[in-house]
C-alpha positions as CSV (number, residue, x, y, z in Angstrom):
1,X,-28.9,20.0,-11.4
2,X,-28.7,17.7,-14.3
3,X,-32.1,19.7,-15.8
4,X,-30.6,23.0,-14.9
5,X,-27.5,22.3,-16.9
6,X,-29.5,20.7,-20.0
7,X,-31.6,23.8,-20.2
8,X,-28.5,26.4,-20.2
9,X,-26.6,24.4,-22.8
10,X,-29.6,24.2,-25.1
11,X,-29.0,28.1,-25.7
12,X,-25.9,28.2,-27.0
13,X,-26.5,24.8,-29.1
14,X,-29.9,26.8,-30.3
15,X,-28.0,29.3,-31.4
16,X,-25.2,27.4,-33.0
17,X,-27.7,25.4,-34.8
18,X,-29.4,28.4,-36.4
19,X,-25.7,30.2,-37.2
20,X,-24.9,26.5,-38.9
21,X,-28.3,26.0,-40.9
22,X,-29.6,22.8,-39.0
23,X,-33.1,22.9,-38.4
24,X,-35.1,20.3,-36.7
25,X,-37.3,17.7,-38.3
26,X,-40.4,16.1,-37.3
27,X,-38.6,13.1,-36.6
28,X,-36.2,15.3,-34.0
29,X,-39.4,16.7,-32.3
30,X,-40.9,13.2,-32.2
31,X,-37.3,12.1,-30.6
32,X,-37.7,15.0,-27.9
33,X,-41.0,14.6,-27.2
34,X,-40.6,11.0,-25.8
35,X,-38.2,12.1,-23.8
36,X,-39.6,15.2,-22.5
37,X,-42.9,13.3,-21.9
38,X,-40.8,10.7,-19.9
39,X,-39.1,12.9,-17.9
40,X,-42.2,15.0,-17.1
41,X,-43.8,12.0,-15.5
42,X,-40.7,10.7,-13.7
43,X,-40.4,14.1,-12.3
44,X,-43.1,16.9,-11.5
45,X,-42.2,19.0,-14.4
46,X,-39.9,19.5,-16.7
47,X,-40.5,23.6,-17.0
48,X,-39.5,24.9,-20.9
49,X,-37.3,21.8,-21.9
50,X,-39.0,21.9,-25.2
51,X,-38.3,25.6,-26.0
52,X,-35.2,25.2,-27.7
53,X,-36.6,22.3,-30.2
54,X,-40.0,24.5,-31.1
55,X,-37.4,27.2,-31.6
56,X,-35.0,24.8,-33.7
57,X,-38.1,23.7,-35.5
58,X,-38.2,27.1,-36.9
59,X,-41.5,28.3,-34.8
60,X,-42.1,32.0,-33.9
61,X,-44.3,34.1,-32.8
62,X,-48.2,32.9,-32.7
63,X,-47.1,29.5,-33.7
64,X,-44.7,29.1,-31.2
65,X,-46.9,29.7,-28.2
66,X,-49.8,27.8,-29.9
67,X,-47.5,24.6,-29.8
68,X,-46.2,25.6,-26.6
69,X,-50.1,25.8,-25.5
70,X,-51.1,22.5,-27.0
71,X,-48.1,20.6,-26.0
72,X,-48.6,22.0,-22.0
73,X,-52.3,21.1,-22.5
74,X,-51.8,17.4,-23.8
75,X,-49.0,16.8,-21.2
76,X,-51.0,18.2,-18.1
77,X,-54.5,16.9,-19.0
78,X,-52.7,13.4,-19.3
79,X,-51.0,13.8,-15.7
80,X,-54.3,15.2,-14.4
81,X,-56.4,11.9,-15.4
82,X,-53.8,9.3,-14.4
83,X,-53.0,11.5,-11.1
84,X,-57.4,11.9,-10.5
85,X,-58.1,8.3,-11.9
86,X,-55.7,7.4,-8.5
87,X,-57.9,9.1,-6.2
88,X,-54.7,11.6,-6.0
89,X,-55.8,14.9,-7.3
90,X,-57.9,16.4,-4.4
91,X,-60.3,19.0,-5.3
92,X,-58.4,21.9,-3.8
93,X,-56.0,21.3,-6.1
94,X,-58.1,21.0,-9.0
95,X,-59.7,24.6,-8.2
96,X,-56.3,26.3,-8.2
97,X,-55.4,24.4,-11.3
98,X,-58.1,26.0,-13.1
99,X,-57.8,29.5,-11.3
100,X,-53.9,29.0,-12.8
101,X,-54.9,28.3,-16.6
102,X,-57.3,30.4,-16.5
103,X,-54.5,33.3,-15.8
104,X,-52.3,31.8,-18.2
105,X,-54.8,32.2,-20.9
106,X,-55.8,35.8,-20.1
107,X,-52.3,36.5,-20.0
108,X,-51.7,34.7,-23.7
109,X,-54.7,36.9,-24.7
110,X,-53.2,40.3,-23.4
111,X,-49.5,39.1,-25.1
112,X,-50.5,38.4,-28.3
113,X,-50.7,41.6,-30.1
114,X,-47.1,42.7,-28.4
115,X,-46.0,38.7,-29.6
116,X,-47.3,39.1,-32.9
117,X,-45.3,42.7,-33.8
118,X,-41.7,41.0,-32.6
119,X,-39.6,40.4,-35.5
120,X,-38.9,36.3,-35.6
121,X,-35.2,37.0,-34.5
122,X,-35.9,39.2,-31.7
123,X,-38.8,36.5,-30.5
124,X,-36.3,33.9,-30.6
125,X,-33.7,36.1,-28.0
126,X,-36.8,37.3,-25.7
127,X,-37.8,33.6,-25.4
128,X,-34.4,32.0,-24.5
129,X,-34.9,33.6,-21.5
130,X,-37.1,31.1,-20.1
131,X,-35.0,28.3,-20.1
132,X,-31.9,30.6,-19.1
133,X,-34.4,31.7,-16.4
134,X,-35.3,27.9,-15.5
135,X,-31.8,26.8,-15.8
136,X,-30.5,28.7,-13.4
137,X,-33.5,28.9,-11.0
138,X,-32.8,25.0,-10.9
139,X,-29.0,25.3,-10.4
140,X,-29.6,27.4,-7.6
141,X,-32.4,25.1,-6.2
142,X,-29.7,22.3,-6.4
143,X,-26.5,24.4,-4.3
């Protein structure tokens, strides 16, 4: 519930950053990435709880969902080793991780030229539907 909430309020404070002028620094995305990373191994996932600060960052477009890619890579391959180096991570799994990212990146392939036409604004209001999408899917999950 807690996640749900976090994700919905980030929208609005997005937005009221940008109308206000305050952008994110390095330092702020260090800041969010420690505690995205430490939520994401307390918990299974943590969805798109760092949308709003690649958005606040001032990211768009191709750059956006090259971070987006990296960041998902870097956090997954990390839970994938310390979950495998466990003896936890059966192979069945591993096969439909891989049949998954696979997707993902055909899909990211297929996106790209419709991604790359969006005007920055308009990217920005098509992509805070993922964690208005997330936010709510985890309120509901919760009542």
């Amino acid at each position: 519930m807690a996640m749900g909430t976090f994700l919905l309020a980030m929208i609005p404070a997005r937005h009221w950053m940008a109308a206000n002028l305050v952008r994110l620094r390095l330092p702020h995305l260090a800041a969010a990435g420690a505690v995205i990373g430490f939520l994401t191994g307390s918990v299974a996932a943590t969805g798109s709880a760092d949308v709003p600060f690649f958005l606040g960052y001032g990211l768009t477009g191709g750059a956006f969902i090259g971070t987006e890619a990296a960041a998902s890579l870097a956090v997954y391959a990390t839970k994938s080793v310390t979950v495998g180096g466990s003896g936890a991570l059966p192979v069945e799994v591993v096969t439909r991780a891989l049949v998954v990212g696979a997707s993902l990146m055909v899909g990211a392939f297929v996106a790209k030229p419709f991604v790359l036409r969006l005007a920055p604004e308009t990217f920005r209001y098509v992509v805070d539907g993922l964690p208005l999408i997330s936010g709510l899917s985890l309120l509901w999950r919760a009542s």
